[in-house]
N, C-alpha and C positions, 0 to 999 in steps of 0.2 A: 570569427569562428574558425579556430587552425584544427585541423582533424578532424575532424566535423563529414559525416556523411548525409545529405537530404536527399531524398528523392525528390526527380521532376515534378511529382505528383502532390508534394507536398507543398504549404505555406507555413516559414517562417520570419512572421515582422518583425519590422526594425525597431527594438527595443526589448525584444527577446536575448535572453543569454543563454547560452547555450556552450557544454562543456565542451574540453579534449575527449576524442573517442567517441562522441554518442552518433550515433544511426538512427538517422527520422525515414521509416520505412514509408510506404504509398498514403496517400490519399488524408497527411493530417495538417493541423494547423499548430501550427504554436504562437498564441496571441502576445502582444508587446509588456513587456512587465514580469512574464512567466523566468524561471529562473530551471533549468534542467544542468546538474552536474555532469562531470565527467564519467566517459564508458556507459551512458546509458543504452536504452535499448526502446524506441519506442516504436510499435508493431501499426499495423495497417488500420486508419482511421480511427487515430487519439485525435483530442483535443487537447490543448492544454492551455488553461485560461490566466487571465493578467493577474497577477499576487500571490501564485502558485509558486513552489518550490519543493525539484526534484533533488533529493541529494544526490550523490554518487554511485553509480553501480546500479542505478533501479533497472527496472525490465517491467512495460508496459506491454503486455499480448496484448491483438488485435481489438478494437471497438473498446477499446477504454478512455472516459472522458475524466480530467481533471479538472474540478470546479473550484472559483473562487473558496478560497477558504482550507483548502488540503495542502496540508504539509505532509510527503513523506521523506524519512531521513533517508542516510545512507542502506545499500543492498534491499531494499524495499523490491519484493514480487507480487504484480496485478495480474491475475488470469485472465482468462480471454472474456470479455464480454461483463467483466464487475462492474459494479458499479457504485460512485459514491454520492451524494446528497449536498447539499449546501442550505438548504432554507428547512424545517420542520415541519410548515405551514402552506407550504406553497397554495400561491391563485395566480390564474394566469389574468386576472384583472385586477393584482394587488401589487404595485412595485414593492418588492422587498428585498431592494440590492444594499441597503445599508445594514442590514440583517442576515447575513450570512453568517454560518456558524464555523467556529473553527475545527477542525477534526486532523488529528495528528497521527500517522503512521509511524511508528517508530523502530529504530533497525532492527533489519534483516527481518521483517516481519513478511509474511505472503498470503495473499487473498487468493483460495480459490475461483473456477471458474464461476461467473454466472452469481458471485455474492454480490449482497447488499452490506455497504457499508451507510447508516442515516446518522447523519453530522451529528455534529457535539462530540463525540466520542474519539475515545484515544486507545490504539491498539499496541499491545506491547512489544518489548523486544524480542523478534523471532517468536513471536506465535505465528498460530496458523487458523486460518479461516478457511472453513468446509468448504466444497463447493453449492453453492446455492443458499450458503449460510446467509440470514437476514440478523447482520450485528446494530442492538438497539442499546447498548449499554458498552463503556471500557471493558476492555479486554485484557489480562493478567500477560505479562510477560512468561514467554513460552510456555501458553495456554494452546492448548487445542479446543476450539468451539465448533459444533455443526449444530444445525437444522436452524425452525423459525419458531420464534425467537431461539436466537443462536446462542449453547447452552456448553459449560464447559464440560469433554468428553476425556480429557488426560491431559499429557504434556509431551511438547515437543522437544528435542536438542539443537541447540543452536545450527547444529550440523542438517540438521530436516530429515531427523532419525522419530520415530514414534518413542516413547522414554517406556518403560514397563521398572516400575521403584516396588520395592519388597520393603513394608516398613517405614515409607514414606522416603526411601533412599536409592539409590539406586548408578550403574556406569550406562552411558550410551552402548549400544553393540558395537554402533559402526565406530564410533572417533573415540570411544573410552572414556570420555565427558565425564565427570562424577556430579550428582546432583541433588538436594533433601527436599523434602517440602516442609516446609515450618511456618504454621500460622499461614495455610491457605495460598500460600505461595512458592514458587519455587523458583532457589537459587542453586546457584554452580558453587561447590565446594571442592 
């Protein structure tokens, strides 16, 4: 692990990979198998479990736990205290480690503090999740979703600009972004 920052406080096993640049802050673990890219960021008491893979540039705040079964890609942001799912069903007198569900972050996307992400689900590129948002269903690429069940409220820019579209069209303020919506969806034009 060359560039590589851990704190004392943390546990990373042997069989963990781990990029250039990333900072394992106090008190986490990164179990053997987990895959973490380069420049991440991960905050005070993560976990991050065996089959997991962080891409590049992610940034985990503090008390966020990676379960079996979460992939997120590249620039992926976890607020402090999110959280995500791996079983649908859970019992804690039913093994159901061969049943975990896959659930895919996808870039540049950010979870507010304190959401619920419940597996299956796959979030788009650069959207954003409210804080406290409970997401029970995919999420549209640079979507903005809040509340429970988490409902979509507008559109983000890749930049982490709120979008305001006249006509279903519309420029970012901040980066100039241009962007339509068509068919429920929006893309960069």
């Amino acid at each position: 692990m060359s560039d590589v920052f851990v704190h004392p406080s943390s546990f990373v096993d042997e069989g963990a990979v781990v990029g250039a640049g990333t900072k394992i802050w106090h008190f986490c673990h990164v179990m053997p198998g987990a895959v973490i890219g380069a420049r991440c960021s991960v905050g005070q008491n993560c976990v991050i479990m065996p089959g997991t893979r962080l891409g590049d540039n992610c940034k985990l705040q503090n008390n966020v736990s990676i379960y079996e079964g979460v992939v997120l890609e590249d620039d992926v942001f976890c607020g402090p205290s999110m959280v995500f799912t791996n079983i649908g069903t859970p019992r804690s007198h039913v093994n159901r480690r061969g049943e975990y569900e896959r659930t895919l972050v996808r870039q540049g996307a950010s979870i507010g503090a304190n959401a619920t992400i419940v597996c299956g689900v796959t979030l788009g590129r650069y959207c954003f999740i409210g804080a406290g948002a409970v997401v029970t269903k995919d999420v549209k690429d640079f979507a903005l979703v809040v509340g429970n069940p988490a409902r979509l409220i507008g559109w983000m820019c890749r930049c982490g600009e709120r979008l305001r579209l006249d006509r279903q069209a519309g420029a970012c303020a901040r980066c100039g972004s241009r962007y339509e919506e068509r068919d429920g969806e929006l893309v960069q034009s």
